[in-house]
ZAMARGU-4260 file (C-alpha; in steps of 0.2 Angstrom, whole numbers, plus 5000, padded with zeros to 4 digits):
<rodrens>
0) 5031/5015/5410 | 5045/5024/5421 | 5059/5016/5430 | 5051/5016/5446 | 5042/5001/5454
5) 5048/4983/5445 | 5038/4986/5430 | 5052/4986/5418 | 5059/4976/5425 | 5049/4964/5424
10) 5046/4962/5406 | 5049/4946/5396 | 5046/4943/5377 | 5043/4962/5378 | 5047/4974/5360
15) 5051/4990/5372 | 5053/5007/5364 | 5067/5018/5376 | 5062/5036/5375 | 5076/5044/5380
20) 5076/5065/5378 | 5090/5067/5388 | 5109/5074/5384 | 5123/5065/5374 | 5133/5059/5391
25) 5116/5051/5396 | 5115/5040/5381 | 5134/5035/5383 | 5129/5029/5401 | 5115/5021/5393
30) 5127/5010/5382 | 5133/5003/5402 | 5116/4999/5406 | 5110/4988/5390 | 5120/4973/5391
35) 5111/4970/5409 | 5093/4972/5403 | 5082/4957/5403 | 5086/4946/5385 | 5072/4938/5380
40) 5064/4958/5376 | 5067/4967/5359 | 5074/4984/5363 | 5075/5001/5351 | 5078/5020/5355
45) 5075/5034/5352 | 5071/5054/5355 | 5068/5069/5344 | 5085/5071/5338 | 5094/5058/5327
50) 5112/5070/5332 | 5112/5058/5349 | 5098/5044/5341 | 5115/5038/5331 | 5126/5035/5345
55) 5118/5016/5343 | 5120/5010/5325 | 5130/4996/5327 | 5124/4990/5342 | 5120/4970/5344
60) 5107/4976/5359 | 5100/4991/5356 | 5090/4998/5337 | 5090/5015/5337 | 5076/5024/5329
65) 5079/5038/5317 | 5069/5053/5315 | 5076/5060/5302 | 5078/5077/5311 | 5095/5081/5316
70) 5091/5095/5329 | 5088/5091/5347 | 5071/5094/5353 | 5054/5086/5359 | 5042/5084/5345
75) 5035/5103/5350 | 5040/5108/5332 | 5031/5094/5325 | 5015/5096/5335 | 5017/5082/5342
80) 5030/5086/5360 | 5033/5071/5369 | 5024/5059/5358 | 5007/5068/5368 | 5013/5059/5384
85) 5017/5067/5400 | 5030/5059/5411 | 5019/5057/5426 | 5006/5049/5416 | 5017/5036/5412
90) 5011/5023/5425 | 5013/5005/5418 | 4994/5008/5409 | 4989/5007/5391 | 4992/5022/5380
95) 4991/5029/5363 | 5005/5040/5358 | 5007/5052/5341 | 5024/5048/5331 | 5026/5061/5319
100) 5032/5059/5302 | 5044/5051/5296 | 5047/5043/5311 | 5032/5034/5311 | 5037/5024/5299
105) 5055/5017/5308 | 5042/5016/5323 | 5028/5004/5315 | 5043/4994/5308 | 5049/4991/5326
110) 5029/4989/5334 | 5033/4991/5351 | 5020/4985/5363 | 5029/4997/5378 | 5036/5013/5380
115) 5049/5018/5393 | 5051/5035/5395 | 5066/5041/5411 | 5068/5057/5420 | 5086/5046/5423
120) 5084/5051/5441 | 5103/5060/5448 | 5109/5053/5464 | 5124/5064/5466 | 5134/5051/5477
125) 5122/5047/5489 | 5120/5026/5481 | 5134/5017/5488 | 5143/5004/5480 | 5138/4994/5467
130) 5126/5003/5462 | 5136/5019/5465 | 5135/5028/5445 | 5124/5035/5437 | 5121/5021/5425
135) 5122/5008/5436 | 5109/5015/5448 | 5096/5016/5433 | 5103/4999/5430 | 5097/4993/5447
140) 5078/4998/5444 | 5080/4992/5426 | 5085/4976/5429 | 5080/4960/5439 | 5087/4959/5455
145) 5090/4938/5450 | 5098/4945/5437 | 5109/4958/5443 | 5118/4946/5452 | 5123/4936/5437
150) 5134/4949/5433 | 5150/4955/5442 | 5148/4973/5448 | 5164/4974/5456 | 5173/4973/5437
155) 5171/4988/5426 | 5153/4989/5415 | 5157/4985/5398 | 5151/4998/5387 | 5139/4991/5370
160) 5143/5005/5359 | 5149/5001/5343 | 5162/5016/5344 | 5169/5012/5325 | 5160/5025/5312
165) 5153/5021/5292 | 5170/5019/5281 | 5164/5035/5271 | 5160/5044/5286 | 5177/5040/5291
170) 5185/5046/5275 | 5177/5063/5278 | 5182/5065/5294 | 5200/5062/5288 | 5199/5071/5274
175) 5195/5087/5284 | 5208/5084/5296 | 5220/5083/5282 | 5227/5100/5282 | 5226/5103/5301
180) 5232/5088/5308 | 5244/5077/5295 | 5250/5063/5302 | 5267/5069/5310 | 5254/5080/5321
185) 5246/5073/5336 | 5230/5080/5339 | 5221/5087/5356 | 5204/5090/5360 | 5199/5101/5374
190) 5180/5101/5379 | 5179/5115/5393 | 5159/5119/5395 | 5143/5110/5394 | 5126/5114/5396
195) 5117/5106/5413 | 5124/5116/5427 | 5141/5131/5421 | 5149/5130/5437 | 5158/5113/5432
200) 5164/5123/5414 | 5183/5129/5414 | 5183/5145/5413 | 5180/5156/5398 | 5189/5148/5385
205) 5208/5159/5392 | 5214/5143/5402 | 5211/5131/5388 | 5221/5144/5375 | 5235/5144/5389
210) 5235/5125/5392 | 5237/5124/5371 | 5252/5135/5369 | 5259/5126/5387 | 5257/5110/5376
215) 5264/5117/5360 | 5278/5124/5368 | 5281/5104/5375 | 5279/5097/5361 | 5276/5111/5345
220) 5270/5094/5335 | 5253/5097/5343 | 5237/5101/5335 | 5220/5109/5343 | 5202/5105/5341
225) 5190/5114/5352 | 5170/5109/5356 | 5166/5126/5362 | 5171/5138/5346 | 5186/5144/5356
230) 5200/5150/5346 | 5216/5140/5354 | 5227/5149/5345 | 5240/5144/5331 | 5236/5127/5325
235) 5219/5124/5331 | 5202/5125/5324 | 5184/5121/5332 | 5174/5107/5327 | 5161/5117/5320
240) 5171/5125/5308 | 5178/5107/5304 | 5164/5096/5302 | 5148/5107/5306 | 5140/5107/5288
245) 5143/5086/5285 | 5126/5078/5283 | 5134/5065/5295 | 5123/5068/5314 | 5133/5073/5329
250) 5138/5056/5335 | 5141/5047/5321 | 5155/5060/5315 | 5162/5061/5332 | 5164/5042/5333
255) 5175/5045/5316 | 5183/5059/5325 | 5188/5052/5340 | 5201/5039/5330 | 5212/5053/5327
260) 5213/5059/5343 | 5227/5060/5353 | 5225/5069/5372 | 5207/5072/5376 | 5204/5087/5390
265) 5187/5088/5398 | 5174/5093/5408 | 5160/5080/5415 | 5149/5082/5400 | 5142/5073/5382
270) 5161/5073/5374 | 5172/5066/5389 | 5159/5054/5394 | 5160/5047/5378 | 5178/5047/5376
275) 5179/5039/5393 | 5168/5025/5387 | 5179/5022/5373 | 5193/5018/5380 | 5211/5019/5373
280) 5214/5039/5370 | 5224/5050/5385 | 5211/5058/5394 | 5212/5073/5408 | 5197/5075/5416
285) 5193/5091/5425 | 5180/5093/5440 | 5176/5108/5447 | 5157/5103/5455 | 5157/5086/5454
290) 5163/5068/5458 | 5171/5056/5445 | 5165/5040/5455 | 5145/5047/5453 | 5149/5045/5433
295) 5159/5034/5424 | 5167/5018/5425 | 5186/5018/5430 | 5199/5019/5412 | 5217/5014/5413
300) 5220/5029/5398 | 5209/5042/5412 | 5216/5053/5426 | 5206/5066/5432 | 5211/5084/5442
305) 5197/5089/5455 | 5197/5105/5460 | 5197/5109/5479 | 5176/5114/5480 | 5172/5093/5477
310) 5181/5090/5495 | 5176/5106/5503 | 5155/5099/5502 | 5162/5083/5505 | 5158/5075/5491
315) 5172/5063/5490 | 5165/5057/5506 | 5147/5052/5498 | 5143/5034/5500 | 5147/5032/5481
320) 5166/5038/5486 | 5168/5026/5498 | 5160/5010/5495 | 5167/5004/5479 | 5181/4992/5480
325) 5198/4996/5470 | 5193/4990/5457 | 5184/5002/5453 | 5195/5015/5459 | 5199/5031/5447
330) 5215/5038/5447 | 5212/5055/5455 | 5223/5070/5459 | 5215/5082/5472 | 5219/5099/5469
335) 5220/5112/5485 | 5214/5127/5473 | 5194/5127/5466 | 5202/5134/5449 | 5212/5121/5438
340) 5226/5130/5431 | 5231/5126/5414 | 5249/5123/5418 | 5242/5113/5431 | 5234/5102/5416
345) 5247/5103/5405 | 5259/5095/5416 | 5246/5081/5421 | 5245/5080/5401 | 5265/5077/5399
350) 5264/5065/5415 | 5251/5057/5407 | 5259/5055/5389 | 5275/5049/5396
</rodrens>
């Protein structure tokens, strides 16, 4: 099945296999959209991946399904790409689809009797309130209508993430932060690029090593981690070089990772939507190109800087902008410059801290 036309929707007693190949911020919002799904069906994800498959252990709702392949891909490798389905062949009609080893094994154990593979369709503002997000508009083509309106929309989406990592993979994590970040530190973490569309990325790495000395020079207690290999300068490592030959996939090590952070700075991709789902960390976020209401639900610890092109095409007049009660409101600081600069967000850091 797709999303479109009820069919998910209208499951019952169902064991539904999500195949989900789509980025680590897409799986975060997923996390919104699973306490809403119909209860009486058994549900279990997965894609070829387990760097992103892992962000579900723990969950009450969701089983994810390993592969046992860390690297992100589609099956191609294995022979097998997209389980030999094409999504527009996915039209609510009986299938036979090839698992590849070992993942056949964690699929059989599961034996779905339905498939549900996404493009996770973008509506870049244009779905007003509540179904205004991202999440929230698969939500409303995933989900009964009867049931939807069980559930109050106008309150933030609880997220069902178990966000707490394996005591061991905990250890490591700490263990590795040891000698960069000991505890009289605070630590930052500045994610300035991703990899969907380059004109929301901050800059070339320069602004994010001005905004670390800026922040140092506040406070010279602060440490630095970087999720884009950029060198921030005296006190900072990236999180590669930290944790990038554990046997501990991506998500799991960064649940264990994010404990210890401190300030978060980011731009709309996998690592800020996470920590914006979260909760409880200091979080700058920076848009360039897009909207926060077309994304993530509002967090008290969130502000976020919009750079001065999001007004100019008008997308904080979208329907998504201006439908949603406060509530749901983000606290937002419109910027009159399309650039952010990094003193900019290193005074909105020591406003934020305060």
């Amino acid at each position: 099945m797709r999303e479109d036309r009820g069919r998910f929707a209208a499951l019952r007693d169902a064991r539904a296999m999500i195949y989900w190949p789509h980025g680590l911020g897409d799986w975060v919002t997923f996390g919104a959209v699973a306490p809403l799904l119909e209860p009486s069906n058994a549900y279990a994800m997965t894609r070829f991946g387990d760097d992103y498959v892992s962000i579900f252990e723990g969950s009450s709702i969701v089983r994810p399904l390993a592969g046992g392949v860390r690297r992100i891909g589609d099956g191609a490798t294995a022979g097998t790409p997209h389980f030999g389905l094409r999504l527009r062949d996915c039209n609510g009609r009986a299938a036979t689809i090839e698992v590849p080893a070992p993942m056949d094994e964690a699929v059989r154990k599961f034996a779905p009797d339905t498939l549900l593979w996404t493009d996770y369709p973008e509506t870049e503002g244009r779905t007003p309130y509540p179904f205004h997000t991202k999440a929230r508009n698969l939500a409303r083509m995933l989900v009964a209508t009867e049931r939807l309106c069980g559930f109050d929309l106008s309150a933030p989406l609880a997220n069902s993430i178990d966000f707490s990592a394996p005591p061991e993979t905990q250890r490591r994590i700490d263990e590795r932060l040891e000698r960069l970040a000991p505890p009289e530190t605070r630590l930052a973490v500045i994610s300035r690029s991703g990899l969907t569309a380059p004109r929301k990325n901050w800059g070339d790495g320069s602004e994010a090593r001005a905004f670390a000395a800026a922040l140092r020079r506040d406070r010279p207690n602060w440490r630095f981690v970087s999720m884009d290999d950029d060198d921030l300068g005296e006190g900072s490592a990236t999180f590669r070089a930290l944790f990038g030959d554990l046997d501990d996939p991506f998500a799991r090590t960064y649940k264990a990772f994010a404990r210890r952070i401190a300030l978060f700075v980011g731009i709309p991709a996998g690592p800020l939507h996470f920590i914006l789902a979260r909760g409880g960390i200091p979080t700058l976020g920076l848009w360039l190109s897009h909207h926060p209401d077309w994304y993530d639900e509002p967090n008290a610890n969130a502000m976020h800087l919009v750079g001065s092109y999001v007004r100019e095409r008008g997308f904080d007049r979208r329907p998504a902008s201006i439908t949603k009660p406060p509530s749901l409101a983000h606290r937002l600081v419109y910027l009159d410059t399309p650039n952010i600069a990094a003193e900019t967000v290193a005074e909105a850091a020591i406003a934020l801290l305060t």
